[in-house]
C-alpha positions as CSV (number, residue, x, y, z in Angstrom):
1,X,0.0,0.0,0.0
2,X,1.5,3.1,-1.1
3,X,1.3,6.6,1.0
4,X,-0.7,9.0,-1.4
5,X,-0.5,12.0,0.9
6,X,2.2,13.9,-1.0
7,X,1.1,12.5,-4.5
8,X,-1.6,12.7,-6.9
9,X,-4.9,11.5,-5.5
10,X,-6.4,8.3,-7.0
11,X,-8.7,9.1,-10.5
12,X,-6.2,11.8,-11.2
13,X,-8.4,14.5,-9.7
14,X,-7.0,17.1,-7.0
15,X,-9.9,17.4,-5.4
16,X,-8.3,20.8,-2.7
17,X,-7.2,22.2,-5.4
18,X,-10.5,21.6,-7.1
19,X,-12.2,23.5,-4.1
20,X,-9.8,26.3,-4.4
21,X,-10.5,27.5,-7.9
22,X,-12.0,30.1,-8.8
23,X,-15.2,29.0,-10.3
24,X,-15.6,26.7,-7.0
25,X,-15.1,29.6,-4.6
26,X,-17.5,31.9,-7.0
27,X,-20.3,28.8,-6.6
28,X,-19.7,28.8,-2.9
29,X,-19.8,33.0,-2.6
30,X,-23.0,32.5,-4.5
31,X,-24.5,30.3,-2.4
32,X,-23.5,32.0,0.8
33,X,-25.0,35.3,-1.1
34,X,-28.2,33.3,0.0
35,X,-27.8,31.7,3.0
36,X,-26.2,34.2,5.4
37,X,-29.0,37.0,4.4
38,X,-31.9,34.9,4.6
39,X,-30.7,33.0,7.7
40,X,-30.3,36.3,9.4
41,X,-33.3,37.5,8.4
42,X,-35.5,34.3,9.4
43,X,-33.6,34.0,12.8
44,X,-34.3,37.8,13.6
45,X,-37.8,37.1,12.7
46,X,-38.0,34.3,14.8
47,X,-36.2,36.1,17.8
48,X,-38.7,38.9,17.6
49,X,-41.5,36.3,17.6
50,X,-40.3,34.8,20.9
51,X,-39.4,38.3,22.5
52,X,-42.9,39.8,21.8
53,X,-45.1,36.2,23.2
54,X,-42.5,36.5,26.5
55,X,-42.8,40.5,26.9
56,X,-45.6,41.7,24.8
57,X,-48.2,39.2,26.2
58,X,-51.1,42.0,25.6
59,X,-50.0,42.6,22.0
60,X,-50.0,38.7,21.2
61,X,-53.4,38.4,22.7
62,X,-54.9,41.2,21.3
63,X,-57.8,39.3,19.2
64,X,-58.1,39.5,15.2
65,X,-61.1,37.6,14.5
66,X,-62.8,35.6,17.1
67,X,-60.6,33.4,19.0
68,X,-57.6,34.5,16.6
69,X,-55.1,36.5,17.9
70,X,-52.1,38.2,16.8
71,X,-49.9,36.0,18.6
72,X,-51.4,32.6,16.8
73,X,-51.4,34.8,13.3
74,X,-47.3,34.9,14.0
75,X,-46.6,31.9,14.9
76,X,-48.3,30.4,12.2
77,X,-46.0,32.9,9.9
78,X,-43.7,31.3,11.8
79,X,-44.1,28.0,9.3
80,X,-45.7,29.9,5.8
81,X,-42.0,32.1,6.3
82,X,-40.1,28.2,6.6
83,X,-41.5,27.0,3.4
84,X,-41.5,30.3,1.9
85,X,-37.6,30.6,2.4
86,X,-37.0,26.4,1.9
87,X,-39.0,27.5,-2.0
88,X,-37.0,30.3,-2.8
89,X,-34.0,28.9,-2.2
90,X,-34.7,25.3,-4.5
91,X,-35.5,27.7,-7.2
92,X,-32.4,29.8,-6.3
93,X,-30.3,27.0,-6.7
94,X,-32.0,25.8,-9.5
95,X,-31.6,28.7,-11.5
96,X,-27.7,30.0,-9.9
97,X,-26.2,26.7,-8.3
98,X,-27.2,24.0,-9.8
99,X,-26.3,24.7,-13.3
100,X,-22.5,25.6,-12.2
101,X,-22.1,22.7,-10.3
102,X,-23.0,20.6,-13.0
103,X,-20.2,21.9,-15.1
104,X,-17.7,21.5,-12.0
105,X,-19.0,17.8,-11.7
106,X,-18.7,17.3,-15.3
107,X,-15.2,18.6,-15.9
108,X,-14.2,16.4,-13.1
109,X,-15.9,13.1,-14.4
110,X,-13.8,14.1,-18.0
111,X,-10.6,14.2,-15.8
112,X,-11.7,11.1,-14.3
113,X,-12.3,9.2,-17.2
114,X,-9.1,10.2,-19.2
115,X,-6.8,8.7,-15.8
Protein backbone atom coordinates (compact mmCIF):
# COMPACT_ATOMS: atom_id res chain seq x y z
CA UNK A 1 0.00 0.00 0.00
CA UNK A 2 1.52 3.11 -1.10
CA UNK A 3 1.35 6.65 0.97
CA UNK A 4 -0.67 8.99 -1.39
CA UNK A 5 -0.50 12.02 0.87
CA UNK A 6 2.18 13.88 -1.02
CA UNK A 7 1.09 12.54 -4.52
CA UNK A 8 -1.57 12.71 -6.85
CA UNK A 9 -4.93 11.50 -5.48
CA UNK A 10 -6.42 8.34 -7.01
CA UNK A 11 -8.66 9.09 -10.53
CA UNK A 12 -6.22 11.81 -11.23
CA UNK A 13 -8.36 14.46 -9.74
CA UNK A 14 -6.99 17.11 -6.97
CA UNK A 15 -9.87 17.38 -5.40
CA UNK A 16 -8.34 20.76 -2.73
CA UNK A 17 -7.23 22.17 -5.40
CA UNK A 18 -10.55 21.55 -7.10
CA UNK A 19 -12.17 23.46 -4.09
CA UNK A 20 -9.78 26.33 -4.42
CA UNK A 21 -10.50 27.49 -7.90
CA UNK A 22 -12.00 30.07 -8.85
CA UNK A 23 -15.18 28.99 -10.30
CA UNK A 24 -15.60 26.66 -6.98
CA UNK A 25 -15.12 29.58 -4.58
CA UNK A 26 -17.51 31.88 -7.04
CA UNK A 27 -20.32 28.83 -6.61
CA UNK A 28 -19.72 28.85 -2.92
CA UNK A 29 -19.85 33.02 -2.60
CA UNK A 30 -23.04 32.55 -4.51
CA UNK A 31 -24.53 30.31 -2.37
CA UNK A 32 -23.51 31.96 0.80
CA UNK A 33 -24.96 35.31 -1.10
CA UNK A 34 -28.22 33.28 -0.04
CA UNK A 35 -27.80 31.71 3.03
CA UNK A 36 -26.21 34.19 5.38
CA UNK A 37 -29.02 37.03 4.41
CA UNK A 38 -31.85 34.89 4.59
CA UNK A 39 -30.73 32.96 7.68
CA UNK A 40 -30.28 36.34 9.42
CA UNK A 41 -33.26 37.51 8.45
CA UNK A 42 -35.55 34.31 9.43
CA UNK A 43 -33.56 34.04 12.83
CA UNK A 44 -34.28 37.81 13.58
CA UNK A 45 -37.79 37.08 12.71
CA UNK A 46 -37.95 34.32 14.80
CA UNK A 47 -36.21 36.06 17.75
CA UNK A 48 -38.69 38.89 17.63
CA UNK A 49 -41.47 36.34 17.63
CA UNK A 50 -40.31 34.77 20.86
CA UNK A 51 -39.42 38.31 22.54
CA UNK A 52 -42.95 39.78 21.80
CA UNK A 53 -45.15 36.23 23.24
CA UNK A 54 -42.55 36.51 26.52
CA UNK A 55 -42.76 40.47 26.94
CA UNK A 56 -45.61 41.69 24.80
CA UNK A 57 -48.23 39.16 26.21
CA UNK A 58 -51.11 42.01 25.56
CA UNK A 59 -50.05 42.59 22.04
CA UNK A 60 -50.05 38.73 21.24
CA UNK A 61 -53.36 38.35 22.66
CA UNK A 62 -54.92 41.21 21.32
CA UNK A 63 -57.82 39.27 19.17
CA UNK A 64 -58.13 39.52 15.23
CA UNK A 65 -61.06 37.57 14.47
CA UNK A 66 -62.79 35.61 17.08
CA UNK A 67 -60.59 33.43 19.03
CA UNK A 68 -57.61 34.48 16.64
CA UNK A 69 -55.11 36.48 17.90
CA UNK A 70 -52.10 38.24 16.83
CA UNK A 71 -49.92 36.00 18.59
CA UNK A 72 -51.39 32.64 16.77
CA UNK A 73 -51.44 34.79 13.27
CA UNK A 74 -47.29 34.91 13.98
CA UNK A 75 -46.61 31.86 14.94
CA UNK A 76 -48.26 30.43 12.25
CA UNK A 77 -46.00 32.95 9.94
CA UNK A 78 -43.74 31.33 11.75
CA UNK A 79 -44.14 28.02 9.26
CA UNK A 80 -45.71 29.90 5.83
CA UNK A 81 -42.04 32.06 6.26
CA UNK A 82 -40.08 28.20 6.56
CA UNK A 83 -41.51 27.02 3.36
CA UNK A 84 -41.48 30.27 1.88
CA UNK A 85 -37.61 30.59 2.36
CA UNK A 86 -37.00 26.40 1.93
CA UNK A 87 -39.01 27.45 -2.03
CA UNK A 88 -37.02 30.34 -2.84
CA UNK A 89 -34.00 28.88 -2.22
CA UNK A 90 -34.75 25.25 -4.48
CA UNK A 91 -35.53 27.72 -7.21
CA UNK A 92 -32.36 29.84 -6.31
CA UNK A 93 -30.32 26.98 -6.69
CA UNK A 94 -32.03 25.79 -9.53
CA UNK A 95 -31.58 28.72 -11.49
CA UNK A 96 -27.66 30.02 -9.89
CA UNK A 97 -26.18 26.72 -8.34
CA UNK A 98 -27.19 23.97 -9.77
CA UNK A 99 -26.30 24.70 -13.28
CA UNK A 100 -22.53 25.65 -12.23
CA UNK A 101 -22.10 22.73 -10.25
CA UNK A 102 -23.01 20.56 -13.02
CA UNK A 103 -20.21 21.87 -15.15
CA UNK A 104 -17.70 21.47 -12.04
CA UNK A 105 -19.01 17.80 -11.67
CA UNK A 106 -18.70 17.27 -15.32
CA UNK A 107 -15.20 18.58 -15.88
CA UNK A 108 -14.24 16.37 -13.08
CA UNK A 109 -15.88 13.07 -14.43
CA UNK A 110 -13.84 14.14 -17.95
CA UNK A 111 -10.64 14.24 -15.80
CA UNK A 112 -11.69 11.09 -14.34
CA UNK A 113 -12.31 9.17 -17.19
CA UNK A 114 -9.09 10.18 -19.16
CA UNK A 115 -6.85 8.75 -15.83
Amino acid sequence: MTDRIDSEPAGGIDYIAVEESPRFQKLKKTQRSFIFPMAAFFLIWYFAYVLLAAFATDFMAQRVWGDITVGLLLGLGQFVSTFVITMAYVSFANRKLDPKAQEIREELERTEAQA
